[in-house]
C-alpha positions in Angstrom: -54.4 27.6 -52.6 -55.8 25.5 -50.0 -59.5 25.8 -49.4 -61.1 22.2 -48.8 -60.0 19.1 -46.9 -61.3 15.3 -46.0 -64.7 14.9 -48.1 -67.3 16.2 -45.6 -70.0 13.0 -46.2 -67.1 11.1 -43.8 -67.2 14.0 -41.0 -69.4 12.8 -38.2 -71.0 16.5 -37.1 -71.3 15.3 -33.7 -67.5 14.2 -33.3 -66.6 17.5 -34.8 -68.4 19.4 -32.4 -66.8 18.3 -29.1 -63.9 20.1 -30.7 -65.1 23.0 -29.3 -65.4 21.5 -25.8 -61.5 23.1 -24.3 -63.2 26.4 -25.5 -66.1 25.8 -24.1 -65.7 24.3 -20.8 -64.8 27.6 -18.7 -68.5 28.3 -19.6 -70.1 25.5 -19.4 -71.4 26.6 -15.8 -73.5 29.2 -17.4 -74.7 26.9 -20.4 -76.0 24.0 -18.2 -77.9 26.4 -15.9 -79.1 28.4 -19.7 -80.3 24.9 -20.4 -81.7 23.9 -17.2 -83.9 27.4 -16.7 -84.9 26.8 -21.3 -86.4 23.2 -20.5 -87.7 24.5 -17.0 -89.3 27.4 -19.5 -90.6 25.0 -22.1 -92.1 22.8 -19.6 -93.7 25.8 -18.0 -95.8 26.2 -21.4 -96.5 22.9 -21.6 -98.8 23.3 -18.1 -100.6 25.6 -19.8 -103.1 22.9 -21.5 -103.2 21.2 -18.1 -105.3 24.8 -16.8 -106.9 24.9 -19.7 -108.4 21.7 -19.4 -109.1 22.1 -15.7 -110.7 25.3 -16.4 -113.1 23.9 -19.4 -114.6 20.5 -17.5 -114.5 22.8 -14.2 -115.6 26.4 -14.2 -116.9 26.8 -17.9 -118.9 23.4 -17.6 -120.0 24.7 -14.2 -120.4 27.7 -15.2 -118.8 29.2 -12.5 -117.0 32.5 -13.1 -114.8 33.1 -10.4 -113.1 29.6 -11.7 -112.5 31.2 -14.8 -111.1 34.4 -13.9 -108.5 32.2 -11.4 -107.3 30.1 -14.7 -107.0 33.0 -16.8 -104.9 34.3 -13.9 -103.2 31.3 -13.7 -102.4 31.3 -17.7 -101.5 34.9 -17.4 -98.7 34.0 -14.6 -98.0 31.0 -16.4 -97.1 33.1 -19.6 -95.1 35.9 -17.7 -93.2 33.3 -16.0 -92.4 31.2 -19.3 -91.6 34.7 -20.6 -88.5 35.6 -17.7 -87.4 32.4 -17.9 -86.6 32.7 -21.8 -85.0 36.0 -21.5 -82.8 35.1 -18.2 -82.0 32.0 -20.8 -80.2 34.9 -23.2 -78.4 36.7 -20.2 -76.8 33.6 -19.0 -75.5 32.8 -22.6 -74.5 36.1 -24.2 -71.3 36.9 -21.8 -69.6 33.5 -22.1 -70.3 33.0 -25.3 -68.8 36.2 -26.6 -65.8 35.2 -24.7 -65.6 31.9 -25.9 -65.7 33.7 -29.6 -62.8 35.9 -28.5 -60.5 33.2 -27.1 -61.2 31.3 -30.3 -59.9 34.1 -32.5 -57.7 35.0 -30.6 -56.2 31.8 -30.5 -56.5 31.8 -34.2 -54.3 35.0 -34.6 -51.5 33.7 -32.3 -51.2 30.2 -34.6 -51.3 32.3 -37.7 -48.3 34.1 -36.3 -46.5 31.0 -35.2 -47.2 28.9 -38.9 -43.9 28.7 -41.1 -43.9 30.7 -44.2 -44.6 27.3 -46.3 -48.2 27.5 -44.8 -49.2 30.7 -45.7 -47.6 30.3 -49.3 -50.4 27.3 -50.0 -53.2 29.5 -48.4 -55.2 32.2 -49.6 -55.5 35.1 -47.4 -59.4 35.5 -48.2 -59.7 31.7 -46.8 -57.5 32.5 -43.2 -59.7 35.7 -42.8 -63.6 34.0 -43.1 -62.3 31.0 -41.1 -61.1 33.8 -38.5 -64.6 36.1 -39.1 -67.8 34.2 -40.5 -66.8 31.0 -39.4 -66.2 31.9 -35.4 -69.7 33.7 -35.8 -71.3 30.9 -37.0 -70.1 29.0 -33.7 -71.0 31.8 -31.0 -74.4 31.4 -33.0 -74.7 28.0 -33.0 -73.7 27.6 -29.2 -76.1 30.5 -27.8 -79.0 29.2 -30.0 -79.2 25.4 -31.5 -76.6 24.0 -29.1 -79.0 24.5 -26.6 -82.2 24.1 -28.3 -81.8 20.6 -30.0 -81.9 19.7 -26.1 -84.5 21.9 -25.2 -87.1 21.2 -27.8 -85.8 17.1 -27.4 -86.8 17.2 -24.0 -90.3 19.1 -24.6 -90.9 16.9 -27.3 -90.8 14.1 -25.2 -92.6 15.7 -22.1 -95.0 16.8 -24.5 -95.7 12.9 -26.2 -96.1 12.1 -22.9 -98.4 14.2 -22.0 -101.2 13.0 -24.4 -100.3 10.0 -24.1 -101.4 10.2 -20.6 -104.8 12.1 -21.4 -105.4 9.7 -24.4 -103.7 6.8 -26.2 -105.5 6.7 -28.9 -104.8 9.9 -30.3 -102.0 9.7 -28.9 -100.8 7.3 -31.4 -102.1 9.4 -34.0 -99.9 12.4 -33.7 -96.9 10.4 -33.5 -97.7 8.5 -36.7 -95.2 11.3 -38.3 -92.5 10.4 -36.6 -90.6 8.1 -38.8 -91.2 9.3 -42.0 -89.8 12.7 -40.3 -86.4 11.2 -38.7 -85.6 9.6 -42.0 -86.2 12.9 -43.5 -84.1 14.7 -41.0 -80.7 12.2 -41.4 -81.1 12.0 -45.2 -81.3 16.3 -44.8 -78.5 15.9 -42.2 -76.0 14.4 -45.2 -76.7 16.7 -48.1 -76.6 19.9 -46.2 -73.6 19.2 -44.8 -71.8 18.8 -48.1 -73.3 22.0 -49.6 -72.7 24.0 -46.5 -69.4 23.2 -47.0 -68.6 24.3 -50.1 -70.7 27.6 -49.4 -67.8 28.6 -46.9 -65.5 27.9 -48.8 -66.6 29.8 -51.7 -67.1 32.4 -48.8 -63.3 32.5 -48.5 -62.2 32.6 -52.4 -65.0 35.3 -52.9 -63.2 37.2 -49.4 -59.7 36.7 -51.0 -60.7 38.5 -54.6 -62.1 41.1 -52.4 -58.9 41.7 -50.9 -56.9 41.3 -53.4 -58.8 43.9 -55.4 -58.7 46.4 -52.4 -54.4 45.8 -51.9 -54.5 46.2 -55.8 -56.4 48.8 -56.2 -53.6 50.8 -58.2 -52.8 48.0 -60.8 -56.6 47.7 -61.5 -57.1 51.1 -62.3 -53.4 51.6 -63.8 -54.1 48.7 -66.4 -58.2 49.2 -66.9 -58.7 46.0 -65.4 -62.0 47.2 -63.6 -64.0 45.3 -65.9 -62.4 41.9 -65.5 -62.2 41.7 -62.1 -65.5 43.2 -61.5 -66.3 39.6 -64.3 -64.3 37.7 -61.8 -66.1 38.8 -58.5 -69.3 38.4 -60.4 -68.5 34.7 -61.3 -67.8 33.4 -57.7 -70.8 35.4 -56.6 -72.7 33.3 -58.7 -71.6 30.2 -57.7 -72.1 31.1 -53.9 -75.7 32.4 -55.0 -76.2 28.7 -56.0 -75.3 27.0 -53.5 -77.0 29.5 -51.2 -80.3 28.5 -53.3 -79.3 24.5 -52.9 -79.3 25.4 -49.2 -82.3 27.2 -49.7 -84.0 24.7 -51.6 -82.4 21.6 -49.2 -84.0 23.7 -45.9 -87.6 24.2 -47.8 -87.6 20.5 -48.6 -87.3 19.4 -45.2 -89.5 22.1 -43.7 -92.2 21.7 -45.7 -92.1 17.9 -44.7 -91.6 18.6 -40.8 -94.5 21.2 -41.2 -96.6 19.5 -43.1 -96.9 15.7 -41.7 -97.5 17.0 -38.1 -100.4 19.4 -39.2 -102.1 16.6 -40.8 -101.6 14.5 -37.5 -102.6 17.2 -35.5 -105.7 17.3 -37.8 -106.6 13.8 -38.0 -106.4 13.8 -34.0 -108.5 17.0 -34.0 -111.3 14.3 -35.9 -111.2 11.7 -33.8 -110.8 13.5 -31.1 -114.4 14.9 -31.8 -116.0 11.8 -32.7 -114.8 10.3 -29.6 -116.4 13.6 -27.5 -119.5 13.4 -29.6 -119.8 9.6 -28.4 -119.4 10.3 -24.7 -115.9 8.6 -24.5 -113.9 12.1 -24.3 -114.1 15.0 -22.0 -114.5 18.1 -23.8 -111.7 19.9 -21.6 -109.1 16.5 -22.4 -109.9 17.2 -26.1 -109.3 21.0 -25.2 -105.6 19.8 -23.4 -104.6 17.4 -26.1 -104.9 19.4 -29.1 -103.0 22.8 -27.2 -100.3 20.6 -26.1 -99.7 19.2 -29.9 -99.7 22.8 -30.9 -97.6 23.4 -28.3 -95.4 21.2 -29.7 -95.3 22.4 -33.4 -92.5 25.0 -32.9 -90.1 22.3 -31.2 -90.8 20.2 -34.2 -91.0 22.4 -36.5 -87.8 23.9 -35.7 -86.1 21.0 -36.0 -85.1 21.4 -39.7 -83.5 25.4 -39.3 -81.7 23.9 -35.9 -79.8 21.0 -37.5 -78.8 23.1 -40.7 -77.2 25.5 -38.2 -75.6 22.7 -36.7 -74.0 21.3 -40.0 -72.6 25.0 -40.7 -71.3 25.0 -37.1 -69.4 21.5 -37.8 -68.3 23.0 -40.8 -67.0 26.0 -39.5 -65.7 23.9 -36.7 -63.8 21.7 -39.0 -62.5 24.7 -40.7 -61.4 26.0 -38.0 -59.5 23.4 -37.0 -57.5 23.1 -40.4 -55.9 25.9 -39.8 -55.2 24.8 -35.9 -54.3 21.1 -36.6 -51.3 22.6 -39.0 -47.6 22.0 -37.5 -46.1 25.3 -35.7 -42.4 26.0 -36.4 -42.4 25.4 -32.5 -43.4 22.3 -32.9 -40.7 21.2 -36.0 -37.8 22.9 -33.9 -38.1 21.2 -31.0 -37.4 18.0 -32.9 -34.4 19.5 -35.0 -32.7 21.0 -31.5 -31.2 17.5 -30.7 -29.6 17.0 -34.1 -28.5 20.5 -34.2 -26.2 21.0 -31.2 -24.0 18.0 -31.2 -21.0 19.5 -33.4 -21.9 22.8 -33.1 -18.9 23.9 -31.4 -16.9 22.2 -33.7 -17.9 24.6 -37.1 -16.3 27.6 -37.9 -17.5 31.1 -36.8 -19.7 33.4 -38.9 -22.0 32.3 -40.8 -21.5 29.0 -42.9 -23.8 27.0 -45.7 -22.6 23.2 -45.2 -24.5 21.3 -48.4 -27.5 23.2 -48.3 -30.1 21.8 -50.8 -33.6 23.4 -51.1 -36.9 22.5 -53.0 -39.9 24.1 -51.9 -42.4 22.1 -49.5 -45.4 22.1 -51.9 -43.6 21.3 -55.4 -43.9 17.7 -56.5 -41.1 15.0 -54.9 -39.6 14.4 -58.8 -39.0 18.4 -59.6 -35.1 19.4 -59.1 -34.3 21.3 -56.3 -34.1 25.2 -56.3 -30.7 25.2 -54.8 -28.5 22.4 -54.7 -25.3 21.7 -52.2 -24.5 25.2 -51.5 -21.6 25.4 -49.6 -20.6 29.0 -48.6 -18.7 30.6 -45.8 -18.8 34.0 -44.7 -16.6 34.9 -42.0 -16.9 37.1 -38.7 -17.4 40.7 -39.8 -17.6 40.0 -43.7 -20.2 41.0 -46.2 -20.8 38.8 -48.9 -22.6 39.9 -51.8 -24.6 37.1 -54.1 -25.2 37.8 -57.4 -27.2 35.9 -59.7 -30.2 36.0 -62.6 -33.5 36.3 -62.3 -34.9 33.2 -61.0 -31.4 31.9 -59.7 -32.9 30.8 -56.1 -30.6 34.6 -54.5 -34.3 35.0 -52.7 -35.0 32.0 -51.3 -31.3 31.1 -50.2 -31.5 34.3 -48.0 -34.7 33.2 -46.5 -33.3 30.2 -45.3 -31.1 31.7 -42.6 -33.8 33.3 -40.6 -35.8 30.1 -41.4 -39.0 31.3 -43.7 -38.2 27.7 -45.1 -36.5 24.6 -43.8 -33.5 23.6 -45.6 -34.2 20.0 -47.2 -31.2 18.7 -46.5 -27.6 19.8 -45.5 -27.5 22.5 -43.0 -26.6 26.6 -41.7 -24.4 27.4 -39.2 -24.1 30.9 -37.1 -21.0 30.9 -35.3 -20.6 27.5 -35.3 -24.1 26.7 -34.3 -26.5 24.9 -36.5 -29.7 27.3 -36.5 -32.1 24.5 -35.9 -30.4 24.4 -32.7 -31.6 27.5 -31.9 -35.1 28.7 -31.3 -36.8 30.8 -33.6 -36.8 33.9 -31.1 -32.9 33.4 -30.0 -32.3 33.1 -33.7 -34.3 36.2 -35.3 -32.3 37.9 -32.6 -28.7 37.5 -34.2 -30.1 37.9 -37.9 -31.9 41.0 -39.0 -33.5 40.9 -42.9 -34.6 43.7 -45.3 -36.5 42.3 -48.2 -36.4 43.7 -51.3 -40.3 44.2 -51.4 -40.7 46.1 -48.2 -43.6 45.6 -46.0 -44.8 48.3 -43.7 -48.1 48.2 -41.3 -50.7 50.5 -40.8 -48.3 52.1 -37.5 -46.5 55.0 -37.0 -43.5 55.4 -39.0 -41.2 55.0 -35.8 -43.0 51.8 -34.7 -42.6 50.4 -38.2 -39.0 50.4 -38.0 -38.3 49.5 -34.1 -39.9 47.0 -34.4 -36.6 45.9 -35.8 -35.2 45.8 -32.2 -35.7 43.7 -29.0 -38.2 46.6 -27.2 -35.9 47.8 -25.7 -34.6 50.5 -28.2 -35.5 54.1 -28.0 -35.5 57.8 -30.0 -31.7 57.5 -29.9 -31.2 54.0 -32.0 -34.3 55.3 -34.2 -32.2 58.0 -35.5 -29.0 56.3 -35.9 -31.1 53.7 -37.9 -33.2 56.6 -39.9 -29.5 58.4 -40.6 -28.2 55.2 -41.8 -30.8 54.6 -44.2 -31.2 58.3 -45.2 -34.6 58.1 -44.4 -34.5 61.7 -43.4 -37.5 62.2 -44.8 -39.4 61.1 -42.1 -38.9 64.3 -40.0 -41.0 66.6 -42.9 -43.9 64.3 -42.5 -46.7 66.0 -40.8 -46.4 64.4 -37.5 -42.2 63.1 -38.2 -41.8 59.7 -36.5 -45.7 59.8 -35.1 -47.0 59.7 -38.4 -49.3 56.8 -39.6 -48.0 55.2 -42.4 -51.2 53.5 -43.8 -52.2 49.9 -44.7 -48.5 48.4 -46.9 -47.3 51.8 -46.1 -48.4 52.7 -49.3 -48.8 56.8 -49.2 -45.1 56.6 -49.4 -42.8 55.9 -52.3 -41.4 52.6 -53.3 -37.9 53.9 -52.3 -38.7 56.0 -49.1 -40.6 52.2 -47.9 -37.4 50.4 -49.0 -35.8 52.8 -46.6 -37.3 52.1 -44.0 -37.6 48.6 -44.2 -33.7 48.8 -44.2 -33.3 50.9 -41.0 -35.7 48.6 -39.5 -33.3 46.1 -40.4 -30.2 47.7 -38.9 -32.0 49.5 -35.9 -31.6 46.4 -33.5 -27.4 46.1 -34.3 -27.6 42.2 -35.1 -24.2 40.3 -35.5 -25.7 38.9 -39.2 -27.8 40.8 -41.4 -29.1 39.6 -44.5 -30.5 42.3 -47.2 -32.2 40.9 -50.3 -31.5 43.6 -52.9 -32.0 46.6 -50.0 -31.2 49.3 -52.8 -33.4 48.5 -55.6 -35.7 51.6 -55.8 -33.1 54.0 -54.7 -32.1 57.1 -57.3 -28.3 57.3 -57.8 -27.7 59.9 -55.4 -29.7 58.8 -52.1 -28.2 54.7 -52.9 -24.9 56.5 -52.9 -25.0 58.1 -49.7 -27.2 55.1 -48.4 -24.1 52.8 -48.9 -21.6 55.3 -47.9 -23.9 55.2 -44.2 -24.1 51.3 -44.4 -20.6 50.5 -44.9 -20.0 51.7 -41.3 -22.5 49.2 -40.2 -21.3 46.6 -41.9 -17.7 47.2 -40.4 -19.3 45.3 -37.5 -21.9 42.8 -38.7 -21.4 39.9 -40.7 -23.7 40.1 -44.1 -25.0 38.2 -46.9 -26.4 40.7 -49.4 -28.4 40.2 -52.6 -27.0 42.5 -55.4 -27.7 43.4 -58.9 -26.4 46.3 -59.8 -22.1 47.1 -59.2 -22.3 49.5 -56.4 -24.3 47.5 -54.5 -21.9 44.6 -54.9 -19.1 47.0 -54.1 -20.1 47.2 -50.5 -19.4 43.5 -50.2 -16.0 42.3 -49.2 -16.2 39.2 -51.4 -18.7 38.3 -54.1 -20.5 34.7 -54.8 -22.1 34.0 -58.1 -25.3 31.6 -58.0 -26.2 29.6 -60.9 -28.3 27.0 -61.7 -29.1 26.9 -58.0 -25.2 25.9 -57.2 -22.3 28.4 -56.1 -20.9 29.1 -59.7 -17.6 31.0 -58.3 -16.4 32.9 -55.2 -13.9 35.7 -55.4 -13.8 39.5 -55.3 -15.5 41.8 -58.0 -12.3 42.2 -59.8 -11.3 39.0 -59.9 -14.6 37.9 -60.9 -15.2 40.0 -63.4 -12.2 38.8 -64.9 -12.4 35.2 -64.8 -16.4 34.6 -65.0 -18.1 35.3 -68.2 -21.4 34.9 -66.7 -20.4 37.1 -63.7 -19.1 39.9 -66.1 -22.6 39.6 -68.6 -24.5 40.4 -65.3 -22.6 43.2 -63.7 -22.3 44.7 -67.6 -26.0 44.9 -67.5 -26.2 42.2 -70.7 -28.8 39.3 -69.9 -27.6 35.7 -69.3 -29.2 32.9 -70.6 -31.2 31.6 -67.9 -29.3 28.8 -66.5 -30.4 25.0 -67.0 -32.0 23.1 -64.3 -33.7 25.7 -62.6 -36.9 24.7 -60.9 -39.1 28.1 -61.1 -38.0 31.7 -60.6 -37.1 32.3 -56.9 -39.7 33.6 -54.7 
């Protein structure tokens, strides 16, 4: 499963960042003038030594108390006014912001939808759903707090140096003897941190995916008594995220103690000379006073800088992240370039639906493995069904998801009524072919929502019920609230068979011209798959259909039967004539287990 990319020591956080810009930008009104009123906030404070100083060589060296009382007033306005500024700083961010978090996922949730199945057969779902959650919460953080802060506290920095500069060089120099030790600090911190944020959000994602996993298999845990090993397994990753939590820990404690520590001994060494030089005549008391509350002043922009950049190297993290998932190739993207070579002899093919030297191998196994199916050449004609039988592992699976395209073929190519499919887009071509999988998937929806949304939006109660009738899903009308009732998360409250019928009338409840049913009947009892096919014969009377079978009375529905083997077309011919001239066919329909053919890559999936 995909969880890590490029080596992060190569990601410049900066570059990575201005990512976010397109998402940003609508704001970015609102996050210059948050910016403008935080510096205008931070300067305000820094004025506040300026009175102070006043106030100590004038009134309290005069000893004039009306003085005083006017500077406290002044501090006190000064305060209040820093005060307002901060807090009309955090209304002009938090609106945007949480809009620029919203567009983000949001964003997300459409690519997701748009990636071909190949994607989301190399991801983990625990790694899609923190780069969707954590990681977009990291960056509404990062841009309603450091983003604008590593300005802020730059530009009060420098005010600040200036400042004392300005009242006296000399110490001056002192407190910014710091500085370099502290940068170098700060870019060797910079490096590290980045790496082991890195890997902390990614274990965040494997530790979100066994979490899942253990929730959606719930049943097999508790079926098998497997409590105790998965509970050993979430207990493992835990521990490696507590680690690297610690290294972070550990990496942030390092630097603060050094961007803590250096400027305090600065601010003490000033704070010496400072009195010496006052005790010699060559300082003002109230400059001494100014200085040393402006470099305190000072220690939370400094001090902050070591929190402030490890939130940025989590932002560029998530940011790269984030854009993993966006950089990958939509099956937009791939069609558009197919279209060309698609439609030039497409009138020219036969009608139906046609396999002209399809060969298939799966996009993440290696370049040397054989192919899963190899030069299939099939043709089903206008209003046939064609059943394809096969062994376990014989490639039935994925040759049916190549028609609605799950999976691009490698080479060769599929024709619907003379039209090469990559001609068509994805939308036009989902609309002709309808697909019941043999594992059914159901979402947590009503039942009737579940199953229209087999049709085009704009079927009604009228084409539910022919497709519930067809499907004998009857059974829908005892549930408490019939076709209103909520189905839960995989539809699991119902039975295996009951979701299998469903998942075939939302197959047939649109009337597609092709219809492709991967083993539709599986976890039917005799009875109900009897009257099932007795309903779905008079749908297949006007479709054409390529069905996956494994037992005889499913194949008996089929006008014609095609044996896969070995990821090739073995034979074509009716039951009968099948079962009289293959051996293999007749060892599989007599319920006897083949051998499983040579060549095969991997069992289909």
């Amino acid at each position: 499963m995909a969880t890590t990319s490029a080596p992060t020591r190569n990601r410049s956080a900066v570059r990575t960042l201005l990512r976010l810009w397109p998402y940003v930008r609508p704001a970015r009104a609102r996050l210059f003038s948050a910016a403008f009123v935080a510096i205008l906030a931070s300067s305000t404070g820094l004025v506040i030594p300026l009175v102070l100083k006043w106030m100590v060589d004038g009134p309290v060296a005069g000893r004039d108390p009306a003085g005083v009382w006017l500077g406290a007033l002044c501090l006190l306005l000064l305060g209040f006014a820093e005060a307002l500024l901060f807090g009309l700083r955090r209304w002009l961010v938090a609106r945007p912001l949480a809009h620029v978090e919203a567009s983000m996922r949001a964003d997300l949730y459409r690519h997701l939808q748009r990636l071909p199945v190949s994607f989301h057969d190399r991801w983990a779902s625990g790694q899609l759903l923190s780069r969707g959650m954590t990681d977009l919460m990291l960056l509404r953080m990062f841009l309603a707090f450091p983003l604008t802060f590593l300005l802020v506290n730059g530009v009060t920095i420098v005010i600040g140096v200036i400042i004392m500069l300005l009242q006296d060089w000399t110490l001056g120099l002192v407190i910014l003897g710091p500085a370099v030790p502290v940068m170098v600090t700060c870019v060797v911190f910079e490096k590290r941190y980045a790496e082991v944020a890195r890997r902390a959000q990614d274990q965040v994602g494997d530790l979100t995916t066994v979490v899942e996993e253990s929730v959606l298999g719930i049943r097999i845990i508790k079926g098998f008594g497997r409590h105790r090993s998965q509970a050993r397994a979430f207990r493992d990753l835990s521990g490696k995220l507590r680690g690297t939590e610690l290294r972070k820990a550990q990496l942030l404690a390092t630097i603060w103690g050094v961007i803590v520590t250096l400027p305090e001994m600065a601010i003490g060494a000033a704070l010496v000379v400072g009195v010496v030089q006052v005790a010699d005549g060559g300082l003002s008391a109230g400059t001494l006073v100014a200085f040393l509350s402006t470099a305190l002043a000072l220690r939370w922009p400094v001090e902050s800088i070591g929190f402030l950049l490890a939130m940025s190297q989590e932002a560029a993290t998530a940011t790269e992240r984030y854009f993993e998932v966006m950089d990958e190739e939509v099956e937009e993207a791939e069609e558009r370039r197919a279209t060309a070579v698609g439609s030039r002899s497409a009138a020219l093919e036969d009608k139906g639906l046609r396999f002209h030297g399809v060969t298939f191998r799966y996009p993440d196994a290696p370049p040397d493995s054989a192919p899963v199916l190899r030069h299939i050449d099939l043709h089903i004609r206008p209003g046939e069904s064609l059943a394809l039988v096969g062994s376990t592992g014989s490639g039935k699976t994925t040759l049916t998801a190549l028609v609605p395209r799950l999976y691009e073929v490698t080479s060769g190519r599929i024709t619907l009524d003379g039209v090469d499919i990559t001609g068509l887009s994805r939308q036009a071509l989902r609309a002709k072919v309808a697909v019941a999988f043999e594992e059914p998937t159901l979402f947590s929806a009503a039942v009737g929502d579940n199953v229209l949304m087999g049709a085009d939006g704009t079927a009604g109660t009228t084409e539910l019920e022919r497709a519930l009738a067809v499907a004998q899903a009857d059974f829908v009308h005892a549930l408490p609230q019939g076709t209103d009732t909520q189905v839960g998360e995989q539809g699991l409250s119902l039975s295996g068979g009951q979701r299998q019928r469903l998942a075939l009338a939302r197959a047939v409840v649109g009337q597609p011209e092709f219809l492709v049913l991967d083993d539709p009947l599986s976890a039917l009892d005799v009875h109900t798959e009897a009257a099932v096919e007795a309903a779905l014969r008079h749908v297949l009377a006007d479709t054409t259909a390529l069905i996956v079978a494994h037992r005889p009375s499913t194949v008996l529905l089929a006008d014609r039967v095609a044996l896969l083997s070995g990821g090739r077309i073995a034979a074509v011919g009716t039951h009968h004539e099948l079962l009289r001239t293959n051996a293999e066919y007749a060892h599989l329909m007599s319920g006897e287990q083949s051998g499983q053919p040579s060549g095969e890559q991997e069992g289909a999936r």
